[in-house]
N, C-alpha and C positions, 0 to 999 in steps of 0.2 A: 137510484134511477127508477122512475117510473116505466113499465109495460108500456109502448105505444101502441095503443089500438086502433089508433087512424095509420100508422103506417101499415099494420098487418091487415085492414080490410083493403085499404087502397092493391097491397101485394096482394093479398087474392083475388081479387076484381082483375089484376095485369096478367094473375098465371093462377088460371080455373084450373090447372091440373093436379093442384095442392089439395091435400086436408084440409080445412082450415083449425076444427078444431083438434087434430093431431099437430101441427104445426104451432098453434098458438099452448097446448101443454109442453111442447119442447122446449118453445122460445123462450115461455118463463121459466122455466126451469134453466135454461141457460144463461139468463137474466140474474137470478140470484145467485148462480152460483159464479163463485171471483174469477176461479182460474180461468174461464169461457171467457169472462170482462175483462179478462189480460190481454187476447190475442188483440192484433191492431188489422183487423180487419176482415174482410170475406175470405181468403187466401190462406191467413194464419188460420182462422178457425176452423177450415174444409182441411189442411194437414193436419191440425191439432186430432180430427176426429178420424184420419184416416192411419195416421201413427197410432192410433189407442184401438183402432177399431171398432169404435161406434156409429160405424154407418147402420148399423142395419139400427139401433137404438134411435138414432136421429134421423128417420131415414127422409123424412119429410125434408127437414130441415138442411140435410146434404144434399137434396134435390133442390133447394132455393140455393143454395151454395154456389153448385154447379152452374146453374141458370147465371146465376150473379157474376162468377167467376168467367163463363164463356161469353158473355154479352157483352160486347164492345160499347163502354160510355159515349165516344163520341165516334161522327165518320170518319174523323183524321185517323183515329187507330184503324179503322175498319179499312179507307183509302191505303193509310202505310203498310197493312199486309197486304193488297194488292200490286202494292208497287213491289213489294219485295220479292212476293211470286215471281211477277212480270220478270225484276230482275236476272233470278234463278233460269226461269224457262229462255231468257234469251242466252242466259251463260252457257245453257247443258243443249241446247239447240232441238228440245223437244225426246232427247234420246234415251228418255229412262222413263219406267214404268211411273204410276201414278203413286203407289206408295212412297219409291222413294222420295219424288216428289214432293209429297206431304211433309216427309218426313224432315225434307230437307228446310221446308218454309218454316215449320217449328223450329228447328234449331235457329234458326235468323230472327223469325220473330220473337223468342223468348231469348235471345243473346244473354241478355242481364242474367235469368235462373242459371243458365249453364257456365258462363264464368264464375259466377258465386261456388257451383259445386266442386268439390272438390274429387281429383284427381279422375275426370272427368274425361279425360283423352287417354291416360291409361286404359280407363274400363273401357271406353270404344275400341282401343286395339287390341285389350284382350279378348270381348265378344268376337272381334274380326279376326284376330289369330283361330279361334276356336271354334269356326264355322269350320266347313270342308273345304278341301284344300280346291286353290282355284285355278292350278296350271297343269295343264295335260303335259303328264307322260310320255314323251314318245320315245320307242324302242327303235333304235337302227339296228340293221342284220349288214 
């Protein structure tokens, strides 16, 4: 496979916050090498590099990742987590901080990653068992 150079100047003309030529020595290099042309996509190859721990190595290049990764293709997915917020804030009737929140729209919208993991409601109950305890004490005399 050929180095696309018209993709990589078109990406830097859309994101000036890039290298370009620190980016464009990463990319071929991750161009010829196999294992990087195994992952099936932006997603496989941003955990490939963050299980091995060469962000800081690729750090360009996890910066286009990320970019990639968080930027919504079309408005329908941009609309469907809107809705699903919406959803949320009318279930919980506005009564929890904005973290959790947050926290809660991620788990709805990435449904898919989190069934895939495994044992995945365990770990949540044992981070929540292993916070501080949440029921007051009280002493009758």
């Amino acid at each position: 496979m050929a180095f696309p150079e018209d993709a990589l100047s078109k990406t830097l003309k859309a994101y000036p916050v890039l290298n370009g030529s620190k980016l464009k020595t990463e990319l071929s290099l991750i161009y010829r090498k196999e294992e990087f042309r195994a992952c099936c996509g932006a997603l496989d190859l941003l955990q490939l590099f963050m299980e091995n721990n060469l962000e800081e190595v690729f750090s360009e290049t996890v910066t286009l990742l990320k970019i990639l990764v968080t930027t919504p293709m079309t408005t329908a997915e941009a609309e469907r987590c809107f809705s699903t917020l919406k959803r949320i804030k009318t279930f919980l009737r506005n009564s929890m901080t904005q973290e959790k929140l947050n926290a809660l729209a991620m788990l709805s919208i990435e449904k898919r990653l989190v069934t895939e993991m495994t044992d995945f409601n365990q770990k949540i109950i044992e981070k929540f068992a292993s916070q501080k305890e949440r029921r007051a004490k009280f002493v009758f005399k």
